[in-house]
C-alpha positions in Angstrom: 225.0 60.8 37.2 221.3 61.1 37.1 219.4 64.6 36.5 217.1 65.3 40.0 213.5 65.2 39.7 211.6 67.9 38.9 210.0 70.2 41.5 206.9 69.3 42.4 206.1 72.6 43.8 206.8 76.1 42.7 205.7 78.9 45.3 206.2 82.0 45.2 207.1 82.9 48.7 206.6 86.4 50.2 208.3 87.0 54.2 206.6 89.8 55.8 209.5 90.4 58.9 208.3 92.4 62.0 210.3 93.9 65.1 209.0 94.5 68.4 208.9 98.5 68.9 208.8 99.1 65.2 206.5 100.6 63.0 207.2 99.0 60.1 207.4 95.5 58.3 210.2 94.8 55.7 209.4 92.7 52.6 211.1 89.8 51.1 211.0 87.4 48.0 212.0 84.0 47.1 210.8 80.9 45.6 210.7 77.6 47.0 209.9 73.7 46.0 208.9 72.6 49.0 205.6 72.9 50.8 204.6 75.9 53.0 201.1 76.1 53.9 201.4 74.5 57.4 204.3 76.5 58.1 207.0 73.9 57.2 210.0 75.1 55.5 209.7 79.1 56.6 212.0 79.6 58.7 214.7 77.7 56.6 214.1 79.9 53.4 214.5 82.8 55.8 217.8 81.7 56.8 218.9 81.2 53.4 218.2 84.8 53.4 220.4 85.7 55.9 217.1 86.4 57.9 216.6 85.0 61.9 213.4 84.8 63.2 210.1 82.8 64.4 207.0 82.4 62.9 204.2 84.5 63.2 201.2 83.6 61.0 200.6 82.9 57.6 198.9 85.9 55.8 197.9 84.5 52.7 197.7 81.3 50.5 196.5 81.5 47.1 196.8 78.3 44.6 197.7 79.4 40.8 196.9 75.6 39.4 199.0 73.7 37.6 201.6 73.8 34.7 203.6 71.2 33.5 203.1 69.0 36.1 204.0 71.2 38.7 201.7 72.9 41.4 202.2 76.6 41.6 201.0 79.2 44.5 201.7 82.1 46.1 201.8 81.9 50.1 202.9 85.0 52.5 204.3 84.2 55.6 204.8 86.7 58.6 208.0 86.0 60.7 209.1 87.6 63.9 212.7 89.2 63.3 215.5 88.5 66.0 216.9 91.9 65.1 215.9 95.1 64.3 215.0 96.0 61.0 217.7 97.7 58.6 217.3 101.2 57.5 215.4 100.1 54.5 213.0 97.9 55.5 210.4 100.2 54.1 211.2 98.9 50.7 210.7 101.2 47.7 208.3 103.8 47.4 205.1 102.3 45.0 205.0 98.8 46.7 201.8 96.9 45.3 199.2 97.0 46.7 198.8 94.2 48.0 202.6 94.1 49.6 201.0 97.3 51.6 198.5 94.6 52.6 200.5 92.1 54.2 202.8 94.9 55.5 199.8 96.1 57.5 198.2 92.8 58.8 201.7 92.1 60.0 201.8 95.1 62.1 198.5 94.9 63.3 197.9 92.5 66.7 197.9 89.0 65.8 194.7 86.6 66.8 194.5 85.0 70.1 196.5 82.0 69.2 199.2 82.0 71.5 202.2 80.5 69.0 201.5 83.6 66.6 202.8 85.8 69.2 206.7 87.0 69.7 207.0 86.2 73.3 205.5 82.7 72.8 208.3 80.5 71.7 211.0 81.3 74.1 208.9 80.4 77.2 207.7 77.3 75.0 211.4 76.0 74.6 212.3 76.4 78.4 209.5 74.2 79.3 210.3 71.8 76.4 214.1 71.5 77.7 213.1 71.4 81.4 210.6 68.1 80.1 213.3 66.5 78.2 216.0 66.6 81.2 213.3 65.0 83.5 213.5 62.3 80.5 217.5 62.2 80.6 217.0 63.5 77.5 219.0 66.7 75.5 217.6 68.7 72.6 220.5 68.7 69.6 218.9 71.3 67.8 216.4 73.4 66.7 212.9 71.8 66.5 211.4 71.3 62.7 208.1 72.8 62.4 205.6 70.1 60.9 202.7 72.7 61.6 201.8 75.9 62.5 198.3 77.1 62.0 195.5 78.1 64.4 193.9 74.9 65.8 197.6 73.0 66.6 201.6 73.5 66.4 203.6 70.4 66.1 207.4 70.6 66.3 209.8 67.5 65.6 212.3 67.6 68.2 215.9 66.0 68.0 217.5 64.7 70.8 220.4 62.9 72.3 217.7 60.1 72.8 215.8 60.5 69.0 213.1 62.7 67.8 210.2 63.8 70.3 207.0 65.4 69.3 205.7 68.8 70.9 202.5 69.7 70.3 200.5 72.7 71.5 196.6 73.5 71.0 194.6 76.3 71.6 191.7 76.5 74.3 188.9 75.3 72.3 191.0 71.9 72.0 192.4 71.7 75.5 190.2 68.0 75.9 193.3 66.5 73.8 195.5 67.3 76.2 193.6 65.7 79.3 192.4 63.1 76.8 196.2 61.9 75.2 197.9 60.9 78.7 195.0 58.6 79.7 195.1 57.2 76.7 198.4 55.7 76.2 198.6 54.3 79.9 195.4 52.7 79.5 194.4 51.7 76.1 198.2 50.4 74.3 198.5 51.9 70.9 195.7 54.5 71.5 197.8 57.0 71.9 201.5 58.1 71.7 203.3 57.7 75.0 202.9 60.8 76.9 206.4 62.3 78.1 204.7 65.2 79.6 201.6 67.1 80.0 200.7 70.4 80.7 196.6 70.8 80.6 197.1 75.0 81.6 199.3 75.9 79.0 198.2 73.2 76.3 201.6 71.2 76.0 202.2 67.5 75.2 205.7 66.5 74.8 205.4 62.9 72.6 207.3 60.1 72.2 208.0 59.1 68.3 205.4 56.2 67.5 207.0 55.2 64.0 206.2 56.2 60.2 202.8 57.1 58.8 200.8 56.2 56.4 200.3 52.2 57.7 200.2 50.1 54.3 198.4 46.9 56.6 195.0 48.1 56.0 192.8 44.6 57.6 196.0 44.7 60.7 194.9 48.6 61.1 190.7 48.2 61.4 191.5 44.9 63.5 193.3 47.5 66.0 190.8 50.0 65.3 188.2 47.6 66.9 190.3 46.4 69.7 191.0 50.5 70.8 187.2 50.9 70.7 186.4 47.8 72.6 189.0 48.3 75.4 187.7 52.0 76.2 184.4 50.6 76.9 185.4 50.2 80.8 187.2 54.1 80.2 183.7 55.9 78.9 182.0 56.9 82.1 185.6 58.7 83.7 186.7 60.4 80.7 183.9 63.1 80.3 183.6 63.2 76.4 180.7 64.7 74.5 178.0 62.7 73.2 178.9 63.0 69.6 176.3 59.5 68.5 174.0 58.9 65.9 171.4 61.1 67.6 173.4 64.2 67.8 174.0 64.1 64.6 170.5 63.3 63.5 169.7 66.6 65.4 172.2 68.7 63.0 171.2 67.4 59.9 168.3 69.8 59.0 171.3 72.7 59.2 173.5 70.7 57.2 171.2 70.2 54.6 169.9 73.7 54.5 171.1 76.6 52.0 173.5 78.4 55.3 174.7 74.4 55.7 175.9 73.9 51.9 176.8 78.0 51.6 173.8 77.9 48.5 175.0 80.2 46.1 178.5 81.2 47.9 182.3 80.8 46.0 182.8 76.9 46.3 179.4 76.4 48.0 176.9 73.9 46.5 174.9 74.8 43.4 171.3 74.7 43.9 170.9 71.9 41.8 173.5 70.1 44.0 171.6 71.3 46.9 167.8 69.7 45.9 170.2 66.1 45.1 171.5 66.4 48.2 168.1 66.6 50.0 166.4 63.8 48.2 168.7 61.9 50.5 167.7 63.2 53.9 164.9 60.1 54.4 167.9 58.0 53.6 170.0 59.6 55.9 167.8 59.8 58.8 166.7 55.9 58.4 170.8 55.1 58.3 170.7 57.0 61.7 168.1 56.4 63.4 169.1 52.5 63.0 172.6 53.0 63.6 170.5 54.5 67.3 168.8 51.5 67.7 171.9 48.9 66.8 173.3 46.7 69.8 176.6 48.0 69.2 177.7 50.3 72.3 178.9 53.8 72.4 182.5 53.8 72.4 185.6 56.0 71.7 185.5 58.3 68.9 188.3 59.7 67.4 186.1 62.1 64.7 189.1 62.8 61.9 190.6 59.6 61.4 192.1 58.9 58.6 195.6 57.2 57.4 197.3 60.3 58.4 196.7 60.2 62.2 197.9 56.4 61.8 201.5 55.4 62.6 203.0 52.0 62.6 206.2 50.3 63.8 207.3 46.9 64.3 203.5 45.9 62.9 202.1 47.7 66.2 199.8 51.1 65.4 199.3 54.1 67.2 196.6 56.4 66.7 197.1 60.2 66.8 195.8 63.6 67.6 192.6 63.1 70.2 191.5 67.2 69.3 188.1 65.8 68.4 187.4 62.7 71.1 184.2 62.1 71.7 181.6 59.2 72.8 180.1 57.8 69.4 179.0 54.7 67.6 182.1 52.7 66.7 181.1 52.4 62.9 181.0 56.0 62.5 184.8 56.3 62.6 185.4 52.9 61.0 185.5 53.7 56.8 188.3 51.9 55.5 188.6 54.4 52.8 189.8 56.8 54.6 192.1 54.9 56.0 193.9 53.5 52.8 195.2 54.9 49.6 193.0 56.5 47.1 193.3 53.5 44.6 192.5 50.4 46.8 190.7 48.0 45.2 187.0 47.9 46.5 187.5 44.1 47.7 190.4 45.1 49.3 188.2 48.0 51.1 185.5 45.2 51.8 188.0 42.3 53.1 189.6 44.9 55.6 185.8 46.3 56.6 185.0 42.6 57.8 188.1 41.9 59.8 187.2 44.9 61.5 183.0 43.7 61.8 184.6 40.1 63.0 185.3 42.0 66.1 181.7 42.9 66.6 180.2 39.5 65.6 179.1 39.4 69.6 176.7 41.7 69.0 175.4 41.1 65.6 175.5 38.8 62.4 178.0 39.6 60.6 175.6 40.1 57.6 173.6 42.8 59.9 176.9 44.6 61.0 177.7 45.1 57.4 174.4 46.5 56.6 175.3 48.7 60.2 178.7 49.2 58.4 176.8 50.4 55.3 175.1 52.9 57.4 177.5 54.1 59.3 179.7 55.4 56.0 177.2 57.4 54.6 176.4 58.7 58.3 180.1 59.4 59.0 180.1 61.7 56.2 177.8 63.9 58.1 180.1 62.9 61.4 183.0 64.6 60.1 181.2 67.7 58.5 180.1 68.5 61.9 184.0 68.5 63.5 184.0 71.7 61.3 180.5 73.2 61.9 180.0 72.2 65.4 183.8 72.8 66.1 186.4 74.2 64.1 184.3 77.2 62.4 183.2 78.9 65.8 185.9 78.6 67.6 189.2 79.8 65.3 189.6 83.5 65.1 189.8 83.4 61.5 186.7 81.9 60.1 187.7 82.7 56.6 190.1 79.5 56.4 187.7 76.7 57.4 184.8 78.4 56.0 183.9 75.6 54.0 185.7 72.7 54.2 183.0 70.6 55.8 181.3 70.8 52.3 183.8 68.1 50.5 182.3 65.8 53.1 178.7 66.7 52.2 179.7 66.4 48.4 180.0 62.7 49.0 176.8 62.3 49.9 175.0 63.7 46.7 173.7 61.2 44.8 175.6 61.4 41.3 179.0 61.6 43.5 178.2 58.1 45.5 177.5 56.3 42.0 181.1 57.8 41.0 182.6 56.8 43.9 181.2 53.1 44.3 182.5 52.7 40.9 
């Protein structure tokens, strides 16, 4: 018999446990080898622990690199207890410091995302049930938590019938959930099938779409194309914001300035990265302004697609998670690199960038659309930065957390990193 694998994951993981009523927060240790930062896995330590209880929020996620092949962190999780807390939840007197911490975040009032709160889930599950009966359908267990963070939760949900997706999303991203249904009736593999809706609370009930992670990379941009082409008649109805080449023309002096690239900040660009950066911007603004003045129309635009909003099944796709739908330029959303693994070939990348450009040869030569093409993937760099700035960073409560994750998309952009990258 064969030895298991190693871990591929060692985290220490700390459970910060809170009861309605009390005052205090009890403590608790273990370590785990599976992954934790979206909230997967919690609950299930907890219960190895003897513990019951629902998530709250997660506290704290630090990295601690990586030995022997095997990433290490640290990653504090505050749960929800289903009973009250023993007599010595306290813990010992002389708790670090930074226990006292977490203890006190825990008990203070969580943010405005309404999953992170006790009295959340319960009325969440009735409405879940009540949607899967009108389906004939019966939950036979307790959903899996794929995420739980402030801009989505997304359970997997057994049932008599096979697994159903919930997903619930705050305020700021309520379009997805007006967006989704209209979607999969109109536009076939768009979306996932919509069981049910519910646009004041921010529910969608799913219906399983297959497997990510889609290995038919010129099969995926060829349905790429045909989703964009068949919401051309949809545009006017569905009320999306203008997200084009223009708009992001107009937020390019921000994202090129020293606030933009956080100049000087922990993880921010260097100066010297900075001035490379901006030796592009006449570049930059050329790729948009033709990308303005291309024949292609506005269509769909997804804004964070990449392999893993992509399932497959039976050779059909379905796109996923409509948060950031907008009206755009096609070619903006259309890098085959994000779409495929990190070491496809480059002719690979090319071959599958021209089935999708075959479906625009009505428009253009397919020698201009590939210079379009060419364009568009240093502009949708910019494109996806701005999902963060002009999305994510004002609206979550805790800015801290996407503070500056639009910058790896900026980074690709600097001169010496595009020479690395072509190569």
């Amino acid at each position: 018999m064969s030895a298991p694998p190693p871990p591929q994951r060692h985290t220490t993981l700390h459970l910060i446990l809170t009861h309605p009523g009390e005052a205090r927060a009890a403590h608790h240790t273990l370590t785990v080898h599976t992954p934790t930062y979206y909230g997967q896995h919690i609950l299930e330590a907890a219960q190895t622990l003897g513990l019951r209880a629902q998530l709250g929020r997660r506290l704290a996620f630090t990295p601690l690199g990586t030995q022997d092949g095997v990433a290490l962190a640290q990653c504090v999780w505050h749960l929800h207890s289903a009973a009250p807390l023993g007599p010595d939840a306290a813990g010992p007197e002389g708790a670090p410091a930074e226990v006292s911490g977490w203890r006190q975040a825990a008990l203070s009032p969580p943010p405005p995302i309404p999953w992170f709160h006790a009295d959340w889930a319960a009325p969440a599950l009735a409405w879940l049930d009540t949607e899967l009966a009108a389906q004939a359908l019966t939950r036979t267990g307790e959903p899996e938590v794929l995420k739980h963070w402030q801009i989505s939760l997304l359970w997997r949900v057994p049932t008599d019938g096979g697994p159903v997706y919930f997903k619930a999303v705050p305020d700021f991203f309520a379009r997805e959930v007006a967006l989704t249904p209209v979607l999969a009736r109109e536009v076939p593999g768009a979306a996932p099938r919509v069981l049910a809706a519910d646009t004041a609370r921010g529910f969608l009930l799913l219906a399983d779409s297959g497997e990510a992670g889609p290995d038919d990379l010129p099969g995926l941009l060829r349905h790429l194309a045909w989703v964009q082409r068949a919401s051309l008649p949809l545009l006017p109805t569905l009320g999306l914001r203008d997200r084009g080449p223009a708009y992001v023309c107009r937020w390019l002096p921000h994202l090129l300035s020293d606030e933009g690239l956080q100049v000087g900040q922990p993880r921010g660009f260097t100066p010297a990265e900075a001035a490379d950066l901006r030796t592009r911007q006449p570049a930059l603004d050329a790729a948009l302004a033709r990308l303005a003045a291309s024949p292609l129309p506005p269509t769909l635009g997804h804004g964070d697609l990449h392999a893993g909003n992509v399932t497959a099944r039976d050779g059909t796709f379905t796109l996923l998670d409509w948060s950031d739908g907008c009206a755009t330029h096609p070619f903006l959303d259309a890098n085959p690199a994000y779409l495929a693994p990190d070491d496809t070939p480059p002719e690979a990348l090319a071959a599958a960038r021209d089935v999708y450009l075959a479906a625009w040869t009505d428009h253009a030569p397919l020698d201009d659309l590939r210079a379009l093409h060419e364009d568009a993937v240093l502009a949708g760099e910019l494109f996806r930065a701005l999902g963060y700035v002009d999305g994510i960073q004002g609206a979550v409560p805790d800015q801290t957390e996407w503070h500056g994750v639009h910058l790896d998309h900026l980074r690709r952009l600097v001169p010496e990193q595009m020479g690395e990258t072509q190569t």
